[in-house]
Residue frames relative to the residue before (quaternion, step in Angstrom):
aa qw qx qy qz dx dy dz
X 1.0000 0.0000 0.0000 0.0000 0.00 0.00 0.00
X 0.3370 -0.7751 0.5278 0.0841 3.23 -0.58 1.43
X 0.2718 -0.7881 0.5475 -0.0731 3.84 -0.49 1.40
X 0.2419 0.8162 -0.4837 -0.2033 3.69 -0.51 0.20
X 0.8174 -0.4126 0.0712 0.3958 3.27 -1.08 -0.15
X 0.4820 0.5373 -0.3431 0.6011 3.65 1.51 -0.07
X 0.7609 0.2371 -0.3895 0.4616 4.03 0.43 -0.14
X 0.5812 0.4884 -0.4804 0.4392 3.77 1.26 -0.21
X 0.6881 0.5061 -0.3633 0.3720 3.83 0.93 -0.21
X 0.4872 0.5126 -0.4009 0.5824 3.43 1.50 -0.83
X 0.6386 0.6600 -0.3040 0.2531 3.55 -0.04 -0.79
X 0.6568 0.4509 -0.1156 0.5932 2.96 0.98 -1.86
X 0.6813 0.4212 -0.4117 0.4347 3.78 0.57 -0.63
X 0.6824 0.5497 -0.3840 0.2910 3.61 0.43 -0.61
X 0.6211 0.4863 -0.2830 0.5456 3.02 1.58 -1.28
X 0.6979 0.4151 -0.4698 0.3463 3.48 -0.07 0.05
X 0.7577 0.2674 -0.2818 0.5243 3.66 1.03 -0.91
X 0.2751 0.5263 -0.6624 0.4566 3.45 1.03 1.73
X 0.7813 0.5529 -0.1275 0.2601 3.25 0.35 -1.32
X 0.4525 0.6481 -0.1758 0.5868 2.95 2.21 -0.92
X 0.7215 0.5351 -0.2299 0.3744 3.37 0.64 -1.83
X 0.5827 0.6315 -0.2124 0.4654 3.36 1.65 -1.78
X 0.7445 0.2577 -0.3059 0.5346 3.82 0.27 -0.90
X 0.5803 0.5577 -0.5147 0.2955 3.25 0.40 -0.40
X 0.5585 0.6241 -0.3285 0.4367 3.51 0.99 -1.67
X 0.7581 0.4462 -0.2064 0.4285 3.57 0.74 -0.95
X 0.5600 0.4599 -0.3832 0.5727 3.66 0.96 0.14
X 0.5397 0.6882 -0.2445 0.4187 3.27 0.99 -0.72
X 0.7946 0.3748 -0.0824 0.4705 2.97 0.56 -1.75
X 0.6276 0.5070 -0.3553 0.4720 3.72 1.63 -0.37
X 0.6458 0.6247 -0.2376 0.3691 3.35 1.07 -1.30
X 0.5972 0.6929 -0.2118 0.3441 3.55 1.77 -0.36
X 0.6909 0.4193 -0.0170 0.5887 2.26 1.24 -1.84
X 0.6891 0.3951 -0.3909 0.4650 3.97 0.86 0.14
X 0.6173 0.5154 -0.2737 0.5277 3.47 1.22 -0.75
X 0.4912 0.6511 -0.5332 0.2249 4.01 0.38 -0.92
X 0.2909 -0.7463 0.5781 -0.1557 3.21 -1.64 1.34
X 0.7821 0.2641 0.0225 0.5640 3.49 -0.94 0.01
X 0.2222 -0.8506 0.4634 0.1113 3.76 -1.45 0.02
X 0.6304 -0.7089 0.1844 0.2572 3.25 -0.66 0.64
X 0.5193 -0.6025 0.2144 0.5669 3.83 -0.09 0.97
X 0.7177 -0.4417 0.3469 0.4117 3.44 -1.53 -0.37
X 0.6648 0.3730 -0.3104 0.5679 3.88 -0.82 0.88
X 0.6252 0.6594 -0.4039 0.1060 3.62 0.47 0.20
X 0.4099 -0.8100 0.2191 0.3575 2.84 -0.16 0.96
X 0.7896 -0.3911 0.2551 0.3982 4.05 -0.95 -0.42
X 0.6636 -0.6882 0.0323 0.2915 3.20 0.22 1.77
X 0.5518 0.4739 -0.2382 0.6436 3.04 1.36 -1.11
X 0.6919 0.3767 -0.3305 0.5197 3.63 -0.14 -0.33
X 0.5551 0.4806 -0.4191 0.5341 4.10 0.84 -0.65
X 0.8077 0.3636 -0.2396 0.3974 3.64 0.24 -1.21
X 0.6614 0.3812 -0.3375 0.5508 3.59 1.14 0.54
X 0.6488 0.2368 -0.3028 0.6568 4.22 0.72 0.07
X 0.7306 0.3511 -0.5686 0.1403 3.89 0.29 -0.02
X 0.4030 -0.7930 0.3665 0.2729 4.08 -0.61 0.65
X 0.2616 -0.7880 0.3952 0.3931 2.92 1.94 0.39
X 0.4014 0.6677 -0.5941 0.2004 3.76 0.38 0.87
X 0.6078 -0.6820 0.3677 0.1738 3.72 0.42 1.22
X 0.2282 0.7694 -0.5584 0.2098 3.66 1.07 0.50
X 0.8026 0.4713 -0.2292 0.2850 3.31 0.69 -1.52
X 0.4925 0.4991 -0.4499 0.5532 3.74 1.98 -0.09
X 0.6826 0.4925 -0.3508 0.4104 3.75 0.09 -0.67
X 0.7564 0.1703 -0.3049 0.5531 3.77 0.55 0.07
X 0.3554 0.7590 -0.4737 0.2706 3.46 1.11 0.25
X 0.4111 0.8851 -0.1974 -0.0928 4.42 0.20 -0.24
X 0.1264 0.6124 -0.6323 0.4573 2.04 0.76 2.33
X 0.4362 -0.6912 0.4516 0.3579 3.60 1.32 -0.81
X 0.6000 0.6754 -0.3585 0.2351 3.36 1.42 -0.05
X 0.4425 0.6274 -0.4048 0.4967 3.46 1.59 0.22
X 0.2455 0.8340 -0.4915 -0.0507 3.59 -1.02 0.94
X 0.3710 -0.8212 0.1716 0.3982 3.46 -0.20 0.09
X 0.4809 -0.6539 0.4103 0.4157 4.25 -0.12 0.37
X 0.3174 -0.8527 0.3961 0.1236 3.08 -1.26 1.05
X 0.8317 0.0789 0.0941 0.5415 3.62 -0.37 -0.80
X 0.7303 0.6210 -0.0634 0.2776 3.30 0.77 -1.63
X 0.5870 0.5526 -0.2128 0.5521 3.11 1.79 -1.59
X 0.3434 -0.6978 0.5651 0.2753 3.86 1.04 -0.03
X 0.8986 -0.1595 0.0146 0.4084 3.78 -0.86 -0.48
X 0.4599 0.5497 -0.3495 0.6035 3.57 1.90 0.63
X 0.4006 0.6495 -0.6031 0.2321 3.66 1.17 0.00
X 0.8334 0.3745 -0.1849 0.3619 3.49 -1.40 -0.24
X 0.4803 0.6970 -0.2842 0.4503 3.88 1.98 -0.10
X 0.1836 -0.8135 0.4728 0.2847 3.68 -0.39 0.54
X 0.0618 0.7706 -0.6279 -0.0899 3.28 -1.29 0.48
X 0.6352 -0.5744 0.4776 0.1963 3.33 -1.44 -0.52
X 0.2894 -0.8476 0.4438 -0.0290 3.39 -0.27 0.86
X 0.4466 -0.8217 0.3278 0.1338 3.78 0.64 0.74
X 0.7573 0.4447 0.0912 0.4695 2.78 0.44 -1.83
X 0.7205 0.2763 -0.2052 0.6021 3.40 1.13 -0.44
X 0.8019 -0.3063 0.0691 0.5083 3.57 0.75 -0.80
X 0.3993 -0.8060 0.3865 0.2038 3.15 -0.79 1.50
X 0.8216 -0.2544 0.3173 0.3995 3.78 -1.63 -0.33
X 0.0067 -0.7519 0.5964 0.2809 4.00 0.03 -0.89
X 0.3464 -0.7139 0.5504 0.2597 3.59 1.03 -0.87
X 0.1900 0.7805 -0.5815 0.1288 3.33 1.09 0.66
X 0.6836 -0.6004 0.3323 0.2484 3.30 -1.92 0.93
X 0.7672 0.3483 -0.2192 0.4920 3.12 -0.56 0.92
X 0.3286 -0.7592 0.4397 0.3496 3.26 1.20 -0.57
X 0.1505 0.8311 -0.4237 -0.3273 3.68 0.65 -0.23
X 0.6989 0.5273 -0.3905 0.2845 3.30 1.19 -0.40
X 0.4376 0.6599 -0.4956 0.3569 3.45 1.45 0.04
X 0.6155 0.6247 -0.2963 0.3783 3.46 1.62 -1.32
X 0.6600 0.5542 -0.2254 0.4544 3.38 0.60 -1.60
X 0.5912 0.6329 -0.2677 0.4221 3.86 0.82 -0.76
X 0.1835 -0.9381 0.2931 0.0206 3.83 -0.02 1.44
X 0.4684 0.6961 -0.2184 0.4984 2.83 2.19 -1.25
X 0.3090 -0.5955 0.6830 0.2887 3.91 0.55 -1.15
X 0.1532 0.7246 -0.5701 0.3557 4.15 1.25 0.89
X 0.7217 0.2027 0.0111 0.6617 3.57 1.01 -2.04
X 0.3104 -0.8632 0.3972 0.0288 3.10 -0.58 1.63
X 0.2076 -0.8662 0.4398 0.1147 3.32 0.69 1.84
X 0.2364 0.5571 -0.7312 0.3148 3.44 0.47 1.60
X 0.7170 0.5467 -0.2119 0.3771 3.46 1.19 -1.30
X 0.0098 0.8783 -0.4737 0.0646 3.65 0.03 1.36
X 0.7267 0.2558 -0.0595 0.6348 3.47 1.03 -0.37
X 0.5295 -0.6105 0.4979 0.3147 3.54 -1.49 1.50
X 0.4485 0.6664 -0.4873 0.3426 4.03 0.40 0.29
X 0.8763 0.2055 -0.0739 0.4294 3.01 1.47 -0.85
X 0.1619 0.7386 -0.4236 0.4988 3.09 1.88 1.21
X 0.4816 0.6714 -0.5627 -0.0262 2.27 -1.93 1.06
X 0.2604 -0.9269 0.2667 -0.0440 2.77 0.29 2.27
X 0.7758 -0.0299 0.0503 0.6283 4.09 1.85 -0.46
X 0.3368 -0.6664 0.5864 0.3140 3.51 -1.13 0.53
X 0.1129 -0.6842 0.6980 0.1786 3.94 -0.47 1.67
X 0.0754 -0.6856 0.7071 0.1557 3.52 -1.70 -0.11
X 0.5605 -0.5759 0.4168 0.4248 3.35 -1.68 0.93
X 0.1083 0.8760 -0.4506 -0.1337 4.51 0.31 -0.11
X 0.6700 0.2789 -0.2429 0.6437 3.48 1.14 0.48
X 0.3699 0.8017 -0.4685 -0.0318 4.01 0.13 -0.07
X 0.5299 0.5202 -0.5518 0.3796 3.16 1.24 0.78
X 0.7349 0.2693 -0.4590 0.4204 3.59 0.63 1.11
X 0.3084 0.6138 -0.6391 0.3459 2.89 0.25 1.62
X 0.6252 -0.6803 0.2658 0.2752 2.74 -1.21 1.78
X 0.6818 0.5616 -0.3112 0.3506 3.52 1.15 -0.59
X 0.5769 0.5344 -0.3396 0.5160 3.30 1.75 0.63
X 0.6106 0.5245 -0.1844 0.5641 3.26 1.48 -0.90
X 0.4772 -0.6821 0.5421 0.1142 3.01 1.02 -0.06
X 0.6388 0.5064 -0.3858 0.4320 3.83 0.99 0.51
X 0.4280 -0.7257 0.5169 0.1517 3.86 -0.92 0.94
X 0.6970 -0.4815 0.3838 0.3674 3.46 -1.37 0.72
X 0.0394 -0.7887 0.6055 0.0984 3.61 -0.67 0.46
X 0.6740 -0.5488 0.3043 0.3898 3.35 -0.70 0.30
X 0.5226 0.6803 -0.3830 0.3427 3.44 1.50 -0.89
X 0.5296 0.7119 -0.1445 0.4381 2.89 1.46 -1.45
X 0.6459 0.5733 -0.1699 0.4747 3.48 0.55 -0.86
X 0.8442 0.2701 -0.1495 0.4381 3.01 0.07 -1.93
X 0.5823 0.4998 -0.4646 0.4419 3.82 1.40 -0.02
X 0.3912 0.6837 -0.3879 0.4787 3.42 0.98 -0.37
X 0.6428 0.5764 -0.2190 0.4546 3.70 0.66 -1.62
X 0.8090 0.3665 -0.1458 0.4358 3.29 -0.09 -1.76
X 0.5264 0.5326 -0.5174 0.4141 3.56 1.20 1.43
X 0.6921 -0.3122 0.1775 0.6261 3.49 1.69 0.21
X 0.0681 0.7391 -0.6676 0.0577 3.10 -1.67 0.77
X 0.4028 0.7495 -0.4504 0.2705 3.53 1.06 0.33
X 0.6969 0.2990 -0.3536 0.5477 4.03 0.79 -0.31
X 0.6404 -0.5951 0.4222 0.2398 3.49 -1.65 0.44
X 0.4504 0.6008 -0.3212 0.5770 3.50 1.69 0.85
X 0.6879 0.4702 -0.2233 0.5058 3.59 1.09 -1.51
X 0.6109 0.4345 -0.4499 0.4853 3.62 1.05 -0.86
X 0.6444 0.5040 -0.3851 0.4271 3.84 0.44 -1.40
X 0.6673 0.4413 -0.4306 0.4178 3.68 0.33 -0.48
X 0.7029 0.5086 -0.3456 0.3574 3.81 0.55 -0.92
X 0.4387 0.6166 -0.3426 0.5568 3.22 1.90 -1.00
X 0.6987 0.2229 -0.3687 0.5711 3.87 -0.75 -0.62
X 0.5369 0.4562 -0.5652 0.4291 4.33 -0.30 -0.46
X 0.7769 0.3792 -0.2913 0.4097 3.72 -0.11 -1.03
X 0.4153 0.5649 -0.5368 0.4693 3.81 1.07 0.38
X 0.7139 0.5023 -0.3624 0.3266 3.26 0.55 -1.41
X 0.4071 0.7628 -0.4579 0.2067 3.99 1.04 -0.64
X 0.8158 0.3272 -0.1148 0.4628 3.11 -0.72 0.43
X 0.8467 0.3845 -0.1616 0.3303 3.73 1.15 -0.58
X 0.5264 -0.5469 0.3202 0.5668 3.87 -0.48 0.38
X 0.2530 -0.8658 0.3991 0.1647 3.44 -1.11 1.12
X 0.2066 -0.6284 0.7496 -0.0236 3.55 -1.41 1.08
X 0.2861 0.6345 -0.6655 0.2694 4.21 0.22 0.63
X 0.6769 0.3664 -0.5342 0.3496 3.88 0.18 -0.04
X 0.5166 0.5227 -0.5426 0.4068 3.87 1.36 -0.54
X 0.7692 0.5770 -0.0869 0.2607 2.88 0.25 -2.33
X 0.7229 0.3406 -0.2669 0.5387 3.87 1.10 -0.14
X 0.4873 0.6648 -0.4943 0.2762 3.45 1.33 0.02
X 0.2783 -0.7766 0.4559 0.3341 3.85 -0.94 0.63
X 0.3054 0.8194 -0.4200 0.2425 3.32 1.47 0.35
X 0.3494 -0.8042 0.3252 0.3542 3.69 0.46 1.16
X 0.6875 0.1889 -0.2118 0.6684 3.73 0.71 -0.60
X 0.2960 -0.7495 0.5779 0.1293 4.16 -0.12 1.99
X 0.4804 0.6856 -0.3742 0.3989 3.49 0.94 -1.23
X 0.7946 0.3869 -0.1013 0.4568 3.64 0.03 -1.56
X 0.7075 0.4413 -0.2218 0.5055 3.69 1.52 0.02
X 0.7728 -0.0102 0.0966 0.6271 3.39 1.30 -0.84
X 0.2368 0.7758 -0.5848 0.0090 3.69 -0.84 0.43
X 0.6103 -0.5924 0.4698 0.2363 3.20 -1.33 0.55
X 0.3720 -0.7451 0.5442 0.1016 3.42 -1.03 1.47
X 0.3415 -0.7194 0.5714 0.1981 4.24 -0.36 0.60
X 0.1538 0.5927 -0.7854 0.0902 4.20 -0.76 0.67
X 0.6832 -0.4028 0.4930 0.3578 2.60 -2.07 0.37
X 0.7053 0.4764 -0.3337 0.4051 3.86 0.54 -0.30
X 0.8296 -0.1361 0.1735 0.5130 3.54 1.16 -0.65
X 0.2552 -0.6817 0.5637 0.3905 3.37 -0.65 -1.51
X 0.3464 -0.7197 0.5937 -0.0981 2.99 -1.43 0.90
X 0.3975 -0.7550 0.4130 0.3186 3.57 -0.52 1.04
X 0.2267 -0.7724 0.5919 0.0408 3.88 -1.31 0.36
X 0.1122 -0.7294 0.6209 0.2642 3.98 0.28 1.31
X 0.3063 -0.7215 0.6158 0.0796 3.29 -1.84 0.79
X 0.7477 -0.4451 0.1940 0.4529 3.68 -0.96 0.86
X 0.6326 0.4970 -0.3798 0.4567 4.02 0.84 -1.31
X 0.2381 0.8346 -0.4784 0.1336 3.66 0.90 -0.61
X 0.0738 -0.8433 0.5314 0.0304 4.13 0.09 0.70
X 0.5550 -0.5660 0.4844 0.3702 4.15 1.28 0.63
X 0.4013 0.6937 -0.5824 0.1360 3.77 0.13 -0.78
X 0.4136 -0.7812 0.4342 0.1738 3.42 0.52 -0.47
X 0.3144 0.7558 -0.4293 0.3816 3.66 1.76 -0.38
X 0.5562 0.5407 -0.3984 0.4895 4.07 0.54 -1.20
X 0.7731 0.4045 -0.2880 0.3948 3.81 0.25 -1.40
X 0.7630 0.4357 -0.2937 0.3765 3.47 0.69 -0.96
X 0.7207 0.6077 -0.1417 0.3020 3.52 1.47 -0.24
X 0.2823 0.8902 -0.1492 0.3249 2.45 2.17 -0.58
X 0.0830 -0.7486 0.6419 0.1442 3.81 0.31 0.57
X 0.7650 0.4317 -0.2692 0.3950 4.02 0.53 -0.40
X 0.2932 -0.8617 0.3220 0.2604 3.38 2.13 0.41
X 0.8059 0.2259 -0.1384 0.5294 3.89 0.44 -0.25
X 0.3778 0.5386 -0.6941 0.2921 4.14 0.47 0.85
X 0.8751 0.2223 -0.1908 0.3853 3.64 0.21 -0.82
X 0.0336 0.6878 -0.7199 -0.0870 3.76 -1.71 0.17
X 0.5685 -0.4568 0.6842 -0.0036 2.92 -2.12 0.41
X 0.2884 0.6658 -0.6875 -0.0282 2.64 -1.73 0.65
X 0.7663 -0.5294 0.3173 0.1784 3.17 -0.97 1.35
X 0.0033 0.8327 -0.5537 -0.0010 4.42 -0.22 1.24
């Protein structure tokens, strides 16, 4: 087989920006799995198995309306274009039905899982509870609130939710019990009694939602870590 010098270059280029493409895929595929953030919506399935059925085709952010579904970009290396969750900015609600478990085609969010009873999306823990306000002894202030806010208000849930926050103004706070969407809160979160106060305590039924973290008026009693 006669080869000339235009197919022995084309060649040689390809094979190298295989090989390029190949380690690269690997750095990728480490840089994910060391770097991963945030968690995955409710129903997902085991990770390895998520990162092979999801089609990253973004169903589960578009019916999502709280807004807390997004999708990773560039950065997440071979998780780009994957949805996850973000705590800190905007927790789970556990809305009924799940819709994004519905709306999800691949079988990523395993629409066995239909109800927040059978969630479970992170392991949160209490990791700082001597600043919770219910030790400190400090009340909701509006600031509090209106940061809370300036995580969204665009669906007719996010306003209703900011709407019941501004009750709390002014009062000793319980917003990680009271805002949990865990139907029995009790069996998800409860309040610990000290002579100084109380202090929140995540309890076994605990479903990860993340709502505790994002509500937090004292921004740093609780974390998470991704199962």
């Amino acid at each position: 087989m006669k080869i000339n010098r235009r197919d022995t270059v084309k060649y040689g280029v390809l094979t190298i920006a295989g090989c390029a493409m190949a380690g690269f895929g690997g750095q990728l595929k480490k840089y994910s799995a060391d770097n991963f953030t945030g968690i995955r919506p409710p129903g997902a399935v085991e990770e390895n198995s998520f990162q092979h059925l999801c089609i990253k085709c973004g169903q589960c952010v578009q019916v999502c309306p709280y807004h807390a579904v997004s999708l990773k970009d560039i950065t997440a290396g071979i998780d780009i274009g994957t949805p996850a969750i973000y705590p800190e900015l905007r927790g789970c609600y556990l809305c009924d039905l799940l819709p994004c478990v519905l709306a999800c085609p691949s079988g990523a969010l395993n629409h066995e899982i239909s109800d927040a009873h059978d969630v479970k999306m992170a392991e949160i823990t209490v990791s700082n509870k001597e600043n919770c306000f219910g030790l400190t002894n400090i009340t909701v202030s509006e600031e509090n609130v209106l940061k809370i806010a300036a995580h969204g208000v665009k669906s007719p849930v996010e306003k209703e939710l900011v709407e019941k926050l501004k009750l709390t103004i002014g009062q000793q706070c319980k917003i990680c019990s009271d805002f949990c969407p865990y139907p029995e809160k009790e069996q998800a979160v409860k309040f610990i009694e000290t002579d100084n106060g109380y202090y929140p305590e995540i309890q076994q039924k605990c479903a990860g939602c993340g709502v505790c973290i994002e509500l937090c008026p004292a921004g740093n009693v609780f974390s998470y870590k991704k199962i």
